[in-house]
VMD Tcl script that draws the C-alpha trace (Angstrom):
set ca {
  {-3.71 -12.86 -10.40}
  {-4.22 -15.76 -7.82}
  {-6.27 -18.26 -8.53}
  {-7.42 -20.84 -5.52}
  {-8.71 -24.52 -5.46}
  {-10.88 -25.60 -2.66}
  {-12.22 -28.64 -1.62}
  {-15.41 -28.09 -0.35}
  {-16.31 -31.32 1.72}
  {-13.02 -30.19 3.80}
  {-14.54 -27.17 5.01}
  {-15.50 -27.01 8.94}
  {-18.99 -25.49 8.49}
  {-18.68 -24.49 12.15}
  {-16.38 -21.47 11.09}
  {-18.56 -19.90 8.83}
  {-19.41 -16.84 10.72}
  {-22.54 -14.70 9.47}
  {-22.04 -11.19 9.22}
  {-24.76 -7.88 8.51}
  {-25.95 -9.42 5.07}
  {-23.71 -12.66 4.03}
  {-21.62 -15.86 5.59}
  {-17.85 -15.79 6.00}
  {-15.33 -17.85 5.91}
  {-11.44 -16.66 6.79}
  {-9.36 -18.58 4.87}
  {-5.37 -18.56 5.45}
  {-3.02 -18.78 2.18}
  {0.44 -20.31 3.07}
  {3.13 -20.09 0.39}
  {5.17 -22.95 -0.04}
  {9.32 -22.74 1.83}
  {11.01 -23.78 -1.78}
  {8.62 -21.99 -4.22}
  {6.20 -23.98 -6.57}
  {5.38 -27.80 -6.13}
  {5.65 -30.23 -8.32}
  {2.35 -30.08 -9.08}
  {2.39 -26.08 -10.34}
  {0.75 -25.04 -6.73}
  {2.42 -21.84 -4.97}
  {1.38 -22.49 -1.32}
  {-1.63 -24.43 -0.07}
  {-5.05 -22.90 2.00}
  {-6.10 -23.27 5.33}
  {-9.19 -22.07 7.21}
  {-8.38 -18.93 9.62}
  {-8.28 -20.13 13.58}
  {-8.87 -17.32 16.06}
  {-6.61 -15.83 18.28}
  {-8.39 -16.70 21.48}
  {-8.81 -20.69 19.44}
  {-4.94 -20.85 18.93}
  {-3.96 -19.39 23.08}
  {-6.00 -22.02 23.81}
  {-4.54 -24.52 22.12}
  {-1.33 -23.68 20.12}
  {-0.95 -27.43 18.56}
  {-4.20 -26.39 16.90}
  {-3.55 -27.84 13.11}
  {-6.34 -26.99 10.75}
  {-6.33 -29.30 7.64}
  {-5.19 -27.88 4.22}
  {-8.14 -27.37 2.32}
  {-7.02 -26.36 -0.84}
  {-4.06 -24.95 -3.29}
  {-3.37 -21.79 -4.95}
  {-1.27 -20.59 -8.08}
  {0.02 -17.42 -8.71}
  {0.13 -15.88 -12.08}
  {2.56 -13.05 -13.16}
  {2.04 -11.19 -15.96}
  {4.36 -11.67 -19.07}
  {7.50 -9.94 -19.83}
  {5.83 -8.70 -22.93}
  {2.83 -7.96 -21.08}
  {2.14 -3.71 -21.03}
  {-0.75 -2.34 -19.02}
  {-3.34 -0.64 -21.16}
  {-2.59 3.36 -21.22}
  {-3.69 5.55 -18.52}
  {-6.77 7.43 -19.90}
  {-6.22 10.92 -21.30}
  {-6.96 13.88 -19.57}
  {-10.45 15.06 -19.73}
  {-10.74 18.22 -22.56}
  {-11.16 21.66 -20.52}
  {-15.22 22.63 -20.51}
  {-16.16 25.56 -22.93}
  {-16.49 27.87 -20.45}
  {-12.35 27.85 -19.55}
  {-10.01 29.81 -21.34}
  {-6.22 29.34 -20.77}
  {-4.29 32.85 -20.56}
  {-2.46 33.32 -23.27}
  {1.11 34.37 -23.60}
  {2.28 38.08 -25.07}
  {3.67 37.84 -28.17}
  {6.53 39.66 -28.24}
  {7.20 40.14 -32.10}
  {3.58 41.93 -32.74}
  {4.86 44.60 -30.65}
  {5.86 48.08 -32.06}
  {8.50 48.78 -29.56}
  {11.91 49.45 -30.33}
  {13.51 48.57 -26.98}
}
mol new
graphics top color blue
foreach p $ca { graphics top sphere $p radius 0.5 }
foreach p [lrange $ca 0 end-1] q [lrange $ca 1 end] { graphics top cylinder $p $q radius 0.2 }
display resetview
């Protein structure tokens, strides 16, 4: 599980793109070079720049506008079971194997 912080006065409203039936926005999430921060953060968030944004200007910095933590699960954590197999319907029938002892034959 990741869980992100955002602050929300930091976003650029101008990059919120609309799309068939809701608003975007791209966000970027940047792990941090030595692992978690001091203050329990795993890398820090960014909004997304175009390609065509950072040909044009490759100094292009967007602001960090947020944090995110990774969780791992526990060592004593185990997944919940797969789900059985569903029963056969009443209609199938499995073949069934000869018995060899309820034979009469003496070879």
């Amino acid at each position: 599980m990741i869980t992100v912080k955002l602050k929300t006065n930091l976003i650029d409203k101008n990059r919120i793109h609309r799309g068939k039936k809701h608003n975007y926005l791209d966000l970027v999430l940047i792990e941090n070079k030595h692992g978690r921060d001091e203050f329990g953060y795993d890398g820090f968030v960014k909004q997304g720049v175009s390609r065509e944004e950072r040909q044009a200007n490759p100094d292009l910095q967007m602001p960090i506008i947020g944090n995110f933590t990774v969780y791992m699960p526990r060592a004593d954590y185990a997944p919940a079971p797969a789900p059985a197999a569903p029963a056969p319907s009443m209609g199938t029938r499995r073949p069934t194997e000869p018995n060899m002892a309820d034979e009469d034959c003496p070879f």
